[in-house]
C-alpha positions in Angstrom: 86.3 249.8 184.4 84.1 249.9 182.0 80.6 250.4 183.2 78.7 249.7 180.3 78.6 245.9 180.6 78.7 243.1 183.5 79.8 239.7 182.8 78.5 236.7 184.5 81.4 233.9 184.8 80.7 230.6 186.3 83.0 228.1 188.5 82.0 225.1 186.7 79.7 224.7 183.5 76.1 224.6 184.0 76.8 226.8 187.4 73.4 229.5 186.4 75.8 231.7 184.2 72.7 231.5 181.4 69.8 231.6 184.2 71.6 234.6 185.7 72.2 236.5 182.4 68.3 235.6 182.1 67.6 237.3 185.2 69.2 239.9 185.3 67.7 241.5 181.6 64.7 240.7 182.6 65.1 243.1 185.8 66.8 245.7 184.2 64.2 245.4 181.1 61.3 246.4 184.0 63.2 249.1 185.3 63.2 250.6 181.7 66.8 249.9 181.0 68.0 249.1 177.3 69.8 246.0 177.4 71.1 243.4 175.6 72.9 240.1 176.4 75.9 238.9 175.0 77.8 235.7 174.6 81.2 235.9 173.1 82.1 232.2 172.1 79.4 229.4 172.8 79.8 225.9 172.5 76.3 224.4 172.1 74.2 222.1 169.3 71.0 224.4 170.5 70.6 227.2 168.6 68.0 229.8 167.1 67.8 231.4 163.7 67.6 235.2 164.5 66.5 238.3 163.0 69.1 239.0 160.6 69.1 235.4 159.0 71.7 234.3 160.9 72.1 231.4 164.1 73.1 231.9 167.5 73.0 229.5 171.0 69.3 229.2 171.9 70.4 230.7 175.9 71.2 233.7 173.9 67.6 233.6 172.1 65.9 233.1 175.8 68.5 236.2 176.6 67.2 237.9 174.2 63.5 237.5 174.9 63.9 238.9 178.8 65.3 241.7 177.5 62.1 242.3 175.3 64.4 241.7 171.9 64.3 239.8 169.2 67.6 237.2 168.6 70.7 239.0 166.8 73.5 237.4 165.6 75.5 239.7 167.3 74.4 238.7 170.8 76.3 235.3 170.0 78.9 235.9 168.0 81.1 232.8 167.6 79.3 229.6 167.7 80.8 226.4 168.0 78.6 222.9 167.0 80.3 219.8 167.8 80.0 217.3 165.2 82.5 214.6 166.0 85.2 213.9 169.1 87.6 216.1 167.7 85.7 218.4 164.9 83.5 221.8 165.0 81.6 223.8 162.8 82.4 227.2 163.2 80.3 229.7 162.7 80.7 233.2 162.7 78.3 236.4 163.0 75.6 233.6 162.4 77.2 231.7 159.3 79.2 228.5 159.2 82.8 229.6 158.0 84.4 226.2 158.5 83.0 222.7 159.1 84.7 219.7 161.6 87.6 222.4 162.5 90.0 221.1 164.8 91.0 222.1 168.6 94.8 222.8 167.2 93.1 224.5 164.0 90.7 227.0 166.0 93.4 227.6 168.5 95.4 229.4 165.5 91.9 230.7 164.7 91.1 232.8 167.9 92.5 235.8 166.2 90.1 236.4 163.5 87.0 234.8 165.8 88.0 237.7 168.5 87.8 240.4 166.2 84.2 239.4 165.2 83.5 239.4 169.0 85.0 243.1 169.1 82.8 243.8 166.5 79.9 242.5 167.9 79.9 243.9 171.0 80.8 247.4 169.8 77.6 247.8 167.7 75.6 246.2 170.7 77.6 248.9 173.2 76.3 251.5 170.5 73.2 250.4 170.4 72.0 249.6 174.4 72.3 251.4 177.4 74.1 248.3 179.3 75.0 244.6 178.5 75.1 241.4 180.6 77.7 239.3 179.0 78.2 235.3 179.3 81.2 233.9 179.9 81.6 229.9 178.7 82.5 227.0 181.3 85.6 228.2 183.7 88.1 231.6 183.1 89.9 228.7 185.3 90.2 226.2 182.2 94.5 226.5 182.3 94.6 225.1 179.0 92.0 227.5 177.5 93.9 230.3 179.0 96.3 231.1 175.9 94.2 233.3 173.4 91.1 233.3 175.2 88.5 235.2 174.1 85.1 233.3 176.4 85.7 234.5 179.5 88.7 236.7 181.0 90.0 237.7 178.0 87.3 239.3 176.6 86.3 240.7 180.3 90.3 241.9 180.0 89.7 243.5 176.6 86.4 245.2 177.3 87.8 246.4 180.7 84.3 244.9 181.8 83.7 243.7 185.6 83.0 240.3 186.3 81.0 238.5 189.1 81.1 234.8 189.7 78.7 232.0 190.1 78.8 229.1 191.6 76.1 226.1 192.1 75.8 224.8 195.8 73.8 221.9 194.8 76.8 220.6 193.4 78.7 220.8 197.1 82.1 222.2 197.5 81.0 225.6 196.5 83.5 228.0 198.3 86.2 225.3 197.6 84.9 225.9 193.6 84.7 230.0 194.0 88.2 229.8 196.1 89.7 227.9 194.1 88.8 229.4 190.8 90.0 233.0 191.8 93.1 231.9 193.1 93.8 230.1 189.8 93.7 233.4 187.8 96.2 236.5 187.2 96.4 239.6 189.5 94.5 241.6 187.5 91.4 239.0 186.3 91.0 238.3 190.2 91.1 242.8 190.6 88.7 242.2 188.1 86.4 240.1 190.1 83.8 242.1 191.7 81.6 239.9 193.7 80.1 236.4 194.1 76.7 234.8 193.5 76.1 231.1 195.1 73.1 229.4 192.8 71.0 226.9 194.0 70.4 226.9 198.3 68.0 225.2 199.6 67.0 225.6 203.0 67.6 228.3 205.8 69.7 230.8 204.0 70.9 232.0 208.1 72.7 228.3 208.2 74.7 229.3 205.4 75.6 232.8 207.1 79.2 231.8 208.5 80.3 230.5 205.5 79.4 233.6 203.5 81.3 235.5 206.3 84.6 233.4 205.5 84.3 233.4 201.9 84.1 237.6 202.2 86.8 237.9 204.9 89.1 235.2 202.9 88.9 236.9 199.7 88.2 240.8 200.4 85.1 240.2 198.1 81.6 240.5 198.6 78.1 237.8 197.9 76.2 239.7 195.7 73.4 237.3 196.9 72.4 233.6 197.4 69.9 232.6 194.9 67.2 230.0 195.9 66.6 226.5 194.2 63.8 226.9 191.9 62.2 223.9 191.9 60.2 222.6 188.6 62.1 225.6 186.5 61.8 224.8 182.8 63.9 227.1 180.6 65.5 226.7 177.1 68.8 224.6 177.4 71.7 225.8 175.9 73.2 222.3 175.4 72.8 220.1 178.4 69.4 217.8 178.9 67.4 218.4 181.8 66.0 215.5 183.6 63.7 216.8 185.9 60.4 216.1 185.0 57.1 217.9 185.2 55.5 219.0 188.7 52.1 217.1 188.0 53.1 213.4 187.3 51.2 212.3 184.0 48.5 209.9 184.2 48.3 205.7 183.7 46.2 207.3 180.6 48.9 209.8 179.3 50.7 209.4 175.9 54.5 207.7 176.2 56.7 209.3 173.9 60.5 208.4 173.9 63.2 210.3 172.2 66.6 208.5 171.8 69.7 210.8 173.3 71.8 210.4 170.2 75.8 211.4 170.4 75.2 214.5 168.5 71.6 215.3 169.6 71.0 218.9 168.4 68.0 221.2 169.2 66.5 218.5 171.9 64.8 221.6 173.3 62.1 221.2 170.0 60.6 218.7 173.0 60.3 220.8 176.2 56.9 221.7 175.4 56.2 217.8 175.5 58.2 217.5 178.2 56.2 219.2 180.6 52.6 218.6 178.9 50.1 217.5 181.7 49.3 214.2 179.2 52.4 213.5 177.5 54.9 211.0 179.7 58.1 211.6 178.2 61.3 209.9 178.2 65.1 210.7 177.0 66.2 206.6 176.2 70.3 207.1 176.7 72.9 204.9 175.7 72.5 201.6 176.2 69.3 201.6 178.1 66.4 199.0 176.7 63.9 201.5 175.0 60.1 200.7 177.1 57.2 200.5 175.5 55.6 203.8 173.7 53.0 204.9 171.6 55.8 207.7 169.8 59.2 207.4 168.7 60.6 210.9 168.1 64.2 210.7 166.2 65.5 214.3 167.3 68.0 216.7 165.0 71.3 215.5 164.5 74.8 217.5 163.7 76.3 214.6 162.4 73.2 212.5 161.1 75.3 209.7 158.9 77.3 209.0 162.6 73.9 209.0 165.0 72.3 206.5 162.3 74.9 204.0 162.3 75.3 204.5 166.2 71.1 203.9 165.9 71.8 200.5 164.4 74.4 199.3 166.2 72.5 199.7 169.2 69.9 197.7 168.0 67.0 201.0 167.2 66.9 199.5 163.7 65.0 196.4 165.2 63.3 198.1 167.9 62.1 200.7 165.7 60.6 197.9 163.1 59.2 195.9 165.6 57.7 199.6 167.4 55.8 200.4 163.8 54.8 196.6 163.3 52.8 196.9 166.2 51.1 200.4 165.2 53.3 203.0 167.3 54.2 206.1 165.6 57.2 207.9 164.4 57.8 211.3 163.9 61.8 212.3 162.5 62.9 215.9 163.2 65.3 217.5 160.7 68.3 215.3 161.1 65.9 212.6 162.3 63.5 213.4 159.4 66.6 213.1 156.7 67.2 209.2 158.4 63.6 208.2 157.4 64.3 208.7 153.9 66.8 206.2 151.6 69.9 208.0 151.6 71.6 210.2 153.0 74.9 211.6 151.3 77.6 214.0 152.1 79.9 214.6 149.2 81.6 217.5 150.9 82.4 216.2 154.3 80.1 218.7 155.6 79.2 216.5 159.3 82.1 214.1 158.6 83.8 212.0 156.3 82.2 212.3 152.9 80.6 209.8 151.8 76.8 208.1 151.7 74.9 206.1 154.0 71.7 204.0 153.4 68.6 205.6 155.3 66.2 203.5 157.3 64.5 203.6 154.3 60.8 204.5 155.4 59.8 207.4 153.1 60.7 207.6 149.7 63.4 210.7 149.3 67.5 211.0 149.5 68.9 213.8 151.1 72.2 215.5 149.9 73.9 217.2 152.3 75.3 221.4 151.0 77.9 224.0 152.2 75.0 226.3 152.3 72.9 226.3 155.4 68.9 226.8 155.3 68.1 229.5 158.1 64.8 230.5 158.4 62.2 231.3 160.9 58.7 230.2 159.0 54.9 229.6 159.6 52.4 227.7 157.8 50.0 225.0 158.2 49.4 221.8 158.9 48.1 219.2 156.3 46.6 216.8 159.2 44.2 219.1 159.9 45.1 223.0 158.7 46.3 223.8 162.0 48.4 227.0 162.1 52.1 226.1 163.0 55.4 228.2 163.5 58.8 227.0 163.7 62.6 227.5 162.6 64.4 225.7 160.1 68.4 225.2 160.6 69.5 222.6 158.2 72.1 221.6 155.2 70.8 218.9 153.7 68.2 219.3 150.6 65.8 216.4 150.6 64.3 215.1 147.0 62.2 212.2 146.1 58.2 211.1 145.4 57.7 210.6 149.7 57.6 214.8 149.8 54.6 215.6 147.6 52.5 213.7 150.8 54.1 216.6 152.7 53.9 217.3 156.8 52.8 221.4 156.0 52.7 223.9 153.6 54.4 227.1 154.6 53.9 230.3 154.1 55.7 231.0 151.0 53.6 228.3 149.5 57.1 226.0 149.9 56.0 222.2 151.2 57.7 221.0 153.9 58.5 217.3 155.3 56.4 214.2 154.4 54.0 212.0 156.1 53.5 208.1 154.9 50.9 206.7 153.0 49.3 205.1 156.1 50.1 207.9 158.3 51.9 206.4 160.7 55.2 208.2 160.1 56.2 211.8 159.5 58.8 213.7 159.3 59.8 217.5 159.2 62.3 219.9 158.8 60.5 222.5 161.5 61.9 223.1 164.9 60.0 224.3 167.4 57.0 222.8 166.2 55.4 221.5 170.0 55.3 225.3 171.0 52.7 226.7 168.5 49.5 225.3 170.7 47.2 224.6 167.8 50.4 222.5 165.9 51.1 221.0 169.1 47.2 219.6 169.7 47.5 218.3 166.5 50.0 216.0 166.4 49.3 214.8 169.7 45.7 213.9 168.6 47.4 212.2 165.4 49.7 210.5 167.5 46.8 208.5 169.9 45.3 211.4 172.2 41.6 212.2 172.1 41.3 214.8 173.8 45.0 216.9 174.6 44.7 220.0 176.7 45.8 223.4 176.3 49.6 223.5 176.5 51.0 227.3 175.9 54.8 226.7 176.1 55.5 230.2 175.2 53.6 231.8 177.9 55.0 229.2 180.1 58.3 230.3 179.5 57.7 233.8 180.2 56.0 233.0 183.3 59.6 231.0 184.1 61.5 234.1 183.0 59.5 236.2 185.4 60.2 233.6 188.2 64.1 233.3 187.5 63.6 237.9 187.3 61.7 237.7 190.8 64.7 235.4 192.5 67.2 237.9 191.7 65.0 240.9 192.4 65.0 239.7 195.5 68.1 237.5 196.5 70.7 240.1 195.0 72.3 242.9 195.7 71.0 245.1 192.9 71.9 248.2 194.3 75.5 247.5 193.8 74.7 245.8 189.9 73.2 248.8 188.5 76.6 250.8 190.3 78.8 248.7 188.5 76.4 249.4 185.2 76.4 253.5 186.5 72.9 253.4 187.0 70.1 254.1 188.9 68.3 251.7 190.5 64.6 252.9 190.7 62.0 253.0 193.4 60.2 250.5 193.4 56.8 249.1 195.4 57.3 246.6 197.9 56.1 243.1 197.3 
């Protein structure tokens, strides 16, 4: 096999593949190894805009960042961005190439989108000492089998090893790792090198007879049982994580809701609020009353024309009236920003059917939806106050109208950005990732009703979480036998 790369495969979606892969390049970054991660086809609306102007899924950014690198298109490839039931955008090497592509359509596809994966990893494998590769969902999907190129049949073209994952929390775990090797060919289950189980909680000995079977049944071995990490905020790659903050927020802190549209893109812009100390926050889902706040946040959008209808005929149109009547703020992101504004059009059928739809009609500007993406990672500052903010833009639509010259910041290449209402109760902007610059982040917290916010470093927070996820594995696995199957040498190291 070919003992350059390692892929992580998972039983189930959301089984640690991404928290693994995380892991794992974080360890073999500290023992001085050159590595890289890798996702061959990702289905996800969170992404990153990387260091070649390109986007890729925001795991594969986090990836990126535990192995001390900066986000390539290369380490993801072939996106895919849901933006209805039945249509994707494409996007290839970090550009769209097609927009609301069907399943039939990218079925006859696969052929071209595996040779950019080819690609892709062959300049990484040229470039890095060993790869940890992602697979996507289950090699056990039967009808994703034919032409796949996620999980076993890139692992089959590569000749690369893989090790499966499974999360216990969800129960039936040696019925889901079972199950899921016997459901694949001869040689993808020769290719199956070990297991991981995700997730324990409790006395790890209790478990001990079942790891025995699972072993003895299969003629595999556990690589290692990795613990529940309790209070563990990383990036999502598409999925929104519930569990709140250790410390509870105070009868004092600020209530921010964010409304969990169908096509909710880039919700992870809010983890920084998510986990602030002062900031109780809520995801409002589908047809759940929205409580009381002092902050509406209207999130991005890959198919904004559809989430605003969906908006109104839930009754947000209303709510949100009666929410600004009575002084609350509201603050729209990207596609959130574009539905302040009074129209919204999409000649080219770029998120949909084309065709125009009024805006809630807040701010004075239309947007026009274009085939050509905005990717850019920018800085500037803030015109509430001058505070320094950084952020990422990933957007088609090209907003225009008198609303903009009262804009949200100024960027560095003296360009404005969003908009902020005469009486400065609403804003909007086009920057993701705004919460995590700290000075950006106090900001708007103190514009939106907090005196006095405290220090909230989300970066460092997520390298201290990156750290925790590297010290599980460090010590749960078997990392004697991973840097075999890489062919290398696993370093002394000091005791804990």
């Amino acid at each position: 096999m070919n003992h350059r790369c390692l892929m992580i495969q998972g039983t189930t979606s959301d089984a640690g593949k991404s928290t693994l892969v995380t892991g794992l390049c974080r360890v073999l970054k500290r023992c001085g190894v050159r590595v890289a991660p890798f996702k061959p086809q990702n289905m996800a609306l969170n992404s990153a805009v990387t260091i070649d102007g390109g986007e890729i899924g925001r795991a594969q950014a986090l990836q990126a960042q535990a192995a001390g690198l900066a986000p390539h298109s290369d380490m993801n490839p072939v996106l895919l961005k849901p933006n209805s039931d039945i249509g994707t955008q494409v996007i290839i090497h970090g550009h769209a190439v097609a927009n609301n592509m069907q399943a039939r359509e990218y079925h006859d596809y696969k052929r071209i989108a595996r040779d950019a994966v080819l690609v892709s990893y062959q300049r990484l494998a040229a470039a890095y000492e060993a790869i940890i590769v992602e697979g996507a969902g289950s090699p056990a999907d039967i009808n994703l089998r034919e032409g796949d190129i996620a999980n076993m049949g890139f692992a089959e073209a590569v000749d690369c090893p893989v090790v499966l994952i499974a999360d216990i929390d969800r129960g039936g775990v040696f019925a889901h790792l079972v199950g899921t090797l016997a459901l694949l060919s001869e040689t993808e289950q020769a290719r199956v090198v070990g297991f991981v189980i995700n997730r324990f909680r409790g006395d790890e000995s209790l478990l001990e007879p079942g790891l025995r079977w699972l072993e003895h049944r299969t003629g595999k071995p556990v690589l290692g049982v990795l613990p529940y990490l309790h209070g563990l905020h990383l990036d999502s790659e598409d999925s929104i994580s519930r569990e709140h903050a250790a410390n509870a927020p105070s009868h004092t802190a600020l209530r921010v809701i964010v409304p969990v549209l169908p096509h909710i893109s880039n919700h992870t812009d809010f983890d920084p609020l998510r986990v602030h100390p002062q900031v109780d926050f809520r995801y409002v889902e589908l047809g759940e009353a929205p409580p009381a706040c002092d902050v509406i946040m209207l999130p991005g959008s890959k198919s904004v024309r559809a989430d605003l209808a969906w908006l109104r005929t839930h009754g947000w149109g209303n709510y949100l009236q009666h929410h600004l009547r009575y002084g609350g703020k509201l603050v729209g992101i990207c596609g959130g920003f574009q539905m302040l504004g009074q129209r919204i059009n999409d000649p080219l059928g770029i998120e949909g059917p084309a065709g125009e739809s009024p805006g809630l009609g807040w701010l004075d500007f239309d947007t026009e939806l274009q085939s050509h993406k905005q990717l850019r990672n920018v800085g500037g500052t803030l015109t509430l106050d001058g505070s320094t903010v950084t952020g990422y833009e990933i957007h088609a639509g090209i907003s225009r109208g008198p609303a903009l010259q009262r804009s949200f910041a100024t960027l560095n290449d003296n360009r404005p950005d969003g908009a902020i209402s005469a009486d400065g109760q609403i804003l909007g902007t086009y920057l993701h990732g705004l919460f995590e610059t700290p000075s950006a982040c106090a900001a708007l917290l103190r514009w939106a009703g907090l005196p006095e916010p405290m220090p909230n470093n989300h970066a460092a927070q997520r390298e201290q979480a990156i750290d925790r996820v590297a010290d599980a594995v460090d010590e749960h696995l078997d990392l004697s036998l991973i840097f075999k199957l890489l062919d290398l040498h696993l370093p002394m190291r000091k005791s804990r």
